[in-house]
C-alpha positions in Angstrom: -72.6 -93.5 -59.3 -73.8 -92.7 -63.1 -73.0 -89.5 -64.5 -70.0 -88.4 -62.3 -66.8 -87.1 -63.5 -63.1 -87.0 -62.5 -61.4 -83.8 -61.8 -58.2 -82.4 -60.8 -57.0 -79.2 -59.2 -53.6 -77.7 -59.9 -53.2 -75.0 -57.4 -55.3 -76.5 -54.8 -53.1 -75.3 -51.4 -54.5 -71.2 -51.9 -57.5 -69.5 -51.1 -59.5 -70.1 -54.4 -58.1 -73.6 -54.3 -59.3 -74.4 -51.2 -62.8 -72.8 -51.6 -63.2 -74.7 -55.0 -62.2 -77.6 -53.7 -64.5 -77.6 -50.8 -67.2 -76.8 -53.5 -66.1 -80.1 -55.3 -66.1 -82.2 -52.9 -70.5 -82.2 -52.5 -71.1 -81.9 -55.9 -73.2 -84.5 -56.8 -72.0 -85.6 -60.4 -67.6 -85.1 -59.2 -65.3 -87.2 -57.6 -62.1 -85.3 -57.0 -59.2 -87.2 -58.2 -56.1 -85.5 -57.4 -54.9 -81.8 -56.1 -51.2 -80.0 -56.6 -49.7 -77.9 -54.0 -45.8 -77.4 -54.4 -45.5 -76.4 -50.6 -47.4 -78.8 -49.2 -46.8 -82.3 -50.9 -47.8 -85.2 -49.4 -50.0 -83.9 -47.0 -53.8 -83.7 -46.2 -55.4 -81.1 -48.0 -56.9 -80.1 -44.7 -53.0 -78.7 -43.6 -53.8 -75.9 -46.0 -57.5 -75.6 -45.7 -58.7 -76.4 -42.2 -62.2 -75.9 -42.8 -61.6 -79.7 -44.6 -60.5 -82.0 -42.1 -62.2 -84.8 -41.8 -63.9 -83.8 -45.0 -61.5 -85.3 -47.2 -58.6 -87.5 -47.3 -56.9 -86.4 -50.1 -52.8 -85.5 -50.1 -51.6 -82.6 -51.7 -49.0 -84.3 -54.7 -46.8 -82.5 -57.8 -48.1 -81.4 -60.9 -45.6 -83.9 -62.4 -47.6 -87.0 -60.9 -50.9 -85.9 -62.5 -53.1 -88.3 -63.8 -55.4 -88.2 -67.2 -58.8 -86.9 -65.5 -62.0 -85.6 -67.6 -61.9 -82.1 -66.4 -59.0 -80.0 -64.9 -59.3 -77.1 -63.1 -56.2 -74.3 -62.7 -55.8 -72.8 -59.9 -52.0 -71.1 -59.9 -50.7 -67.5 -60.1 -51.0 -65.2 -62.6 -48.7 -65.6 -65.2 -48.0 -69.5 -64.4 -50.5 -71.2 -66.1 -49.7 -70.4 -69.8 -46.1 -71.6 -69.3 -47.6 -75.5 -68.4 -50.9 -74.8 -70.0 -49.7 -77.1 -73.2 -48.9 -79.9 -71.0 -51.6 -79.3 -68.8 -54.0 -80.3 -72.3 -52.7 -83.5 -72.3 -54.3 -84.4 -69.0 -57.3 -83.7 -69.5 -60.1 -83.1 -72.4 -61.7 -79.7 -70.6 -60.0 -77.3 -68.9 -61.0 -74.1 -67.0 -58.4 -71.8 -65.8 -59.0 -69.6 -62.8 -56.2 -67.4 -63.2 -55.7 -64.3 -65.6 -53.4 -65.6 -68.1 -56.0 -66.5 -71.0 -58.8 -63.8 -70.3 -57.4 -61.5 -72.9 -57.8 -62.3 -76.5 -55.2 -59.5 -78.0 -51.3 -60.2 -77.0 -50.6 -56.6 -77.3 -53.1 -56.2 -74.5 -51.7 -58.8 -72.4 -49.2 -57.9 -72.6 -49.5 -53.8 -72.3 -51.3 -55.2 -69.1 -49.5 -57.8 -67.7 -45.9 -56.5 -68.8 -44.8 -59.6 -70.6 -45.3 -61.8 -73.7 -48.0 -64.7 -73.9 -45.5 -67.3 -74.7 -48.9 -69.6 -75.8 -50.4 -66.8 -77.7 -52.3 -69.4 -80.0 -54.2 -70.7 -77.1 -55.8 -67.4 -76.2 -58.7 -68.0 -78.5 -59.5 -71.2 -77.3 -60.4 -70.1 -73.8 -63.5 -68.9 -73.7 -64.6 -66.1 -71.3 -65.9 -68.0 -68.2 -68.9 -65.4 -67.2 -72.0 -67.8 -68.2 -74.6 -65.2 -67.8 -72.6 -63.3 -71.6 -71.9 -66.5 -72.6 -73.6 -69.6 -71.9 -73.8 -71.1 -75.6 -70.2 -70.7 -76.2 -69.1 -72.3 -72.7 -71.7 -74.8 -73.1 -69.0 -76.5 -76.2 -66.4 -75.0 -75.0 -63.2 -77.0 -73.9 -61.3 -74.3 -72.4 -62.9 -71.6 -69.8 -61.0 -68.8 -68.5 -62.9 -67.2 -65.6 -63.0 -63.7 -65.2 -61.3 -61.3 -62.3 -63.2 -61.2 -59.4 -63.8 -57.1 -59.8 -63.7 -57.3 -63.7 -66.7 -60.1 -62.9 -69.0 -58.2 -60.8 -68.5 -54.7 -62.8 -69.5 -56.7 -65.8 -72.6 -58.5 -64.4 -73.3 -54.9 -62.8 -73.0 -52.8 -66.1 -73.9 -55.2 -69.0 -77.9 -54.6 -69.0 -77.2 -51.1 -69.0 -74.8 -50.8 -71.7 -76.4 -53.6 -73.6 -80.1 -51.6 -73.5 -77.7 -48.4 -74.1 -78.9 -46.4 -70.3 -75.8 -45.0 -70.1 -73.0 -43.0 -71.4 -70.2 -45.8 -71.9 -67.5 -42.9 -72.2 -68.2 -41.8 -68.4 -68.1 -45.4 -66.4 -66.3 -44.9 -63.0 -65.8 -48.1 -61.0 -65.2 -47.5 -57.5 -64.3 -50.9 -56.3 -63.7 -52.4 -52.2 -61.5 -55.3 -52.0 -61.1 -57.5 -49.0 -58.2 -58.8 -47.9 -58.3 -62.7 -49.8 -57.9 -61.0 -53.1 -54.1 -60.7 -52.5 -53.9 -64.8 -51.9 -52.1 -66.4 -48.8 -48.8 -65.6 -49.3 -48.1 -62.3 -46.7 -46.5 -59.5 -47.6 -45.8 -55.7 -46.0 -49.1 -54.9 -47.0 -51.1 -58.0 -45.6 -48.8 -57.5 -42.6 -51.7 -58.1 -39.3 -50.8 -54.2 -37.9 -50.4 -52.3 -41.2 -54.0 -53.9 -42.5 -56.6 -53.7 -39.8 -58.6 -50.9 -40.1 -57.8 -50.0 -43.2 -59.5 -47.9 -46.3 -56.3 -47.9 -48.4 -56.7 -47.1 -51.8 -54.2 -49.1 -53.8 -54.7 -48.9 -57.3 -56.4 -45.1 -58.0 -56.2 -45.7 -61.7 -55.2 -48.0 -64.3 -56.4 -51.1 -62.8 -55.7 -54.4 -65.2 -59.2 -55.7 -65.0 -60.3 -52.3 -66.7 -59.5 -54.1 -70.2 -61.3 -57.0 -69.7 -64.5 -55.0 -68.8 -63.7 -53.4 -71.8 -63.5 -56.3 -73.6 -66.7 -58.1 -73.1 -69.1 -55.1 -73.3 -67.4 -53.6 -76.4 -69.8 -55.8 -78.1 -72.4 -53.7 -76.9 -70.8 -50.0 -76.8 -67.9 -50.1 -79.3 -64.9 -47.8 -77.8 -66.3 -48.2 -74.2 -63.7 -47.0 -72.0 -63.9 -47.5 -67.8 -61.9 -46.0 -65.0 -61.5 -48.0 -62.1 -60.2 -47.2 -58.5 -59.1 -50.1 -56.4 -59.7 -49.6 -52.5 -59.0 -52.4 -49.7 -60.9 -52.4 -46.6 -61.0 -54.9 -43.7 -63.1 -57.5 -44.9 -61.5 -61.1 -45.4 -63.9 -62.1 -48.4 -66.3 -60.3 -50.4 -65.8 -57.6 -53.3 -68.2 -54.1 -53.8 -68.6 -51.8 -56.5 -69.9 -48.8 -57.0 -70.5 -47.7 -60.4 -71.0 -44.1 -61.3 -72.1 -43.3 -65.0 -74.3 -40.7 -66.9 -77.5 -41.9 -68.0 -78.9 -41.7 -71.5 -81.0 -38.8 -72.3 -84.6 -39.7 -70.9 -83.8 -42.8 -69.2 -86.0 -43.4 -66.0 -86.0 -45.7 -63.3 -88.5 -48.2 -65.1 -86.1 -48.4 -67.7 -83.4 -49.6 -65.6 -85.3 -51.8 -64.1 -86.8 -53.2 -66.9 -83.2 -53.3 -68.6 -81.8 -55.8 -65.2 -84.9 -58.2 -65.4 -84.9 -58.3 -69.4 -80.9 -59.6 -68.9 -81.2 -61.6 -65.5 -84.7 -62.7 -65.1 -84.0 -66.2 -65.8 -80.4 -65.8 -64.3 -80.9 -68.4 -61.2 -77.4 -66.5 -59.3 -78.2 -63.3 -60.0 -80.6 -61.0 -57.9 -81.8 -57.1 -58.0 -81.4 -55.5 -54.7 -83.4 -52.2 -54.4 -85.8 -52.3 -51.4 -87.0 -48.7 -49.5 -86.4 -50.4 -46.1 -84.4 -52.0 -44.2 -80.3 -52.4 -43.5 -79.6 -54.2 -46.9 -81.5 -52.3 -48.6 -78.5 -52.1 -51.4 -76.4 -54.9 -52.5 -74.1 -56.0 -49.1 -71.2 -58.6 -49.6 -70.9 -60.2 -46.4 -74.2 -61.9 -46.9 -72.9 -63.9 -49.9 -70.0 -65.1 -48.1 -69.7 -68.7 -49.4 -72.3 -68.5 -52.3 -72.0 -67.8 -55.9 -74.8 -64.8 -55.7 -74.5 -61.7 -57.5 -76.4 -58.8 -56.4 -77.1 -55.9 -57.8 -79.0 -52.9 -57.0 -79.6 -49.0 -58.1 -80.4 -45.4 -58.0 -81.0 -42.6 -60.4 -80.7 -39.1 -59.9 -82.4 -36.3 -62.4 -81.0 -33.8 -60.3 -77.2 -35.0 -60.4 -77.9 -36.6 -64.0 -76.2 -39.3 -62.3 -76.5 -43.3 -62.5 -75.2 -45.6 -60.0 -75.1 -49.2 -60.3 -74.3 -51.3 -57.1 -72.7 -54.8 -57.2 -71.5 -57.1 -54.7 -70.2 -61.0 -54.9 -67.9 -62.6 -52.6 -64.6 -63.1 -54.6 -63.8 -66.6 -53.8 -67.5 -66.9 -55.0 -68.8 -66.5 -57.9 -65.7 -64.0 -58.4 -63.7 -67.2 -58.6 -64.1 -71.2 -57.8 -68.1 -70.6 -57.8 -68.4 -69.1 -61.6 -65.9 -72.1 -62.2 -68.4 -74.6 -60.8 -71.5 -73.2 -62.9 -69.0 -73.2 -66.4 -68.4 -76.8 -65.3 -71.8 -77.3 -64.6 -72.9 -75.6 -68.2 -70.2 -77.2 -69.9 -71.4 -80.8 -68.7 -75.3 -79.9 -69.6 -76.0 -80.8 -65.5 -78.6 -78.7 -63.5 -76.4 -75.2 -63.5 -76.9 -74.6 -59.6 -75.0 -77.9 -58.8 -73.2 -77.9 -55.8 -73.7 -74.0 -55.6 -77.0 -74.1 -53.6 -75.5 -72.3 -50.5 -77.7 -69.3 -49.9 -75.2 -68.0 -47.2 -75.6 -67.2 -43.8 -77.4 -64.1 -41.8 -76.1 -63.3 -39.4 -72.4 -63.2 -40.1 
């Protein structure tokens, strides 16, 4: 086949693995070369993701038997990836990282945030921030992409027109985020335990959440100083991510500014859609519909009487929270058609 790649994962045995390797394997312009895993080497990729048997053939093998590739995608913990990410550049000549280790550009941030030191520190401005819809011309020569947090993600797509076009007050942002359970990865723990999680609305973070300072960072372009307050709940939902953004409009600002604001930003976006109908049960942006797609909706609603703005975004996480946004920087980064391989338009009913 003309125009097709070779790529790797490293990582490719956890939940974001697994969904961007499933992504990978229809692409039209990839051929998947290789996939890590250190618990599962040697065997079919479809021991860890079952939703892949008979899909693929590929076994699971070390990082230490990878081989040179065009384009490598990293899919390991936080705080792995900048320990190997030097070796990791000799593999390949692009790179996009999934994980959180090269999102932040100041080390005294990362590592206020992340409560140790970057020990590649002059890598972090290499990486650029992996949202295309900010910054498509800089991904687009990129070599290194570091994709954003799933909830740092959507509150950023959710609030950019509005601080961008200057709607709101970007000292009184409050992020009121629901997490589903595949944002804590596959490894159980106390909290993931089958009877202490179902049914829950368990807030878990109230305040101080780490992906408040990369919101911060990519809209201070836009509203120097912007500070946000974020409050992380979990619910029972296995993939998808809501938020719920509170702020104080601008003096004056109406509803046909906001909505000219969204299309001015996104009307040419192809994965991002307004959601504000008078009618119906999805009326609002609703996360289990994009199960599977790299969709971002968003929707509205204003209130004179409150002096009250609140923005509504939803994505799933594994989505275009994680491997999808990966797949469209890829996509942008090779000058293909940007919805490659991300057509999915989800399912209804799920």
């Amino acid at each position: 086949m003309d125009n097709v790649i070779s790529v790797s994962i490293v990582g490719g045995s956890g939940y974001a693995g697994g969904e961007l390797l499933r992504i990978l394997l229809f692409h039209p312009h990839v051929r998947v070369a290789q996939v890590t895993s250190r618990a599962f080497v040697g065997q079919e990729v479809g021991r860890a993701h079952p939703n892949l048997r008979k899909v693929s053939r590929l076994t699971f093998c070390r990082i230490d038997e990878l081989l040179a590739c065009d384009l490598l995608f990293v899919a390991l913990p936080n705080k792995v990836s900048m320990g190997v990410m030097e070796k990791l550049r000799a593999t390949a000549g692009r790179i996009i990282d999934l994980g959180a280790d090269f999102r932040l550009k100041d080390t005294a941030q990362f590592r206020a945030w992340y409560r140790t030191d970057h020990p590649a520190p002059h890598l972090l401005s290499e990486f650029v921030y992996g949202i295309v819809e900010l910054h498509r011309d800089a991904i687009r020569t990129a070599r290194y992409v570091a994709c954003g947090g799933c909830e740092a993600s959507v509150s950023i797509l959710t609030l950019y027109p509005l601080v961008k076009y200057h709607l709101i007050d970007p000292a009184s942002i409050i992020i009121d985020a629901k997490m589903s359970s595949s944002q804590g990865g596959n490894t159980p723990t106390a909290a993931s335990h089958h009877p202490e999680r179902h049914g829950v609305v368990r807030i878990y973070k109230p305040v101080d959440h780490r992906h408040s300072v990369e919101i911060e960072q990519e809209l201070s372009p836009y509203a120097p100083g912007i500070r946000v307050a974020v409050t992380a709940t979990t619910i029972e939902m296995v993939r998808g991510l809501s938020v719920t953004i509170h702020a104080r409009p601008a003096a004056g600002t109406t509803e046909k500014d906001v909505w000219k604001a969204y299309r001015a930003a996104y009307a040419e976006e192809p994965f991002i859609r307004i959601i504000k109908e008078t009618e119906g049960s999805f009326r609002y942006p609703e996360p289990k519909i994009l199960v599977g797609t790299n969709y971002c909706d968003i929707g509205f609603s204003l209130s004179t009487r409150e002096n009250r703005l609140v923005a509504i975004g939803a994505i799933d996480n594994l989505g275009k929270g994680t491997s999808g946004q990966a797949v469209q920087a890829m996509n942008v980064m090779m000058g293909w058609k940007e919805t490659a391989g991300l057509e999915f338009p989800g399912l209804h009913p799920i």
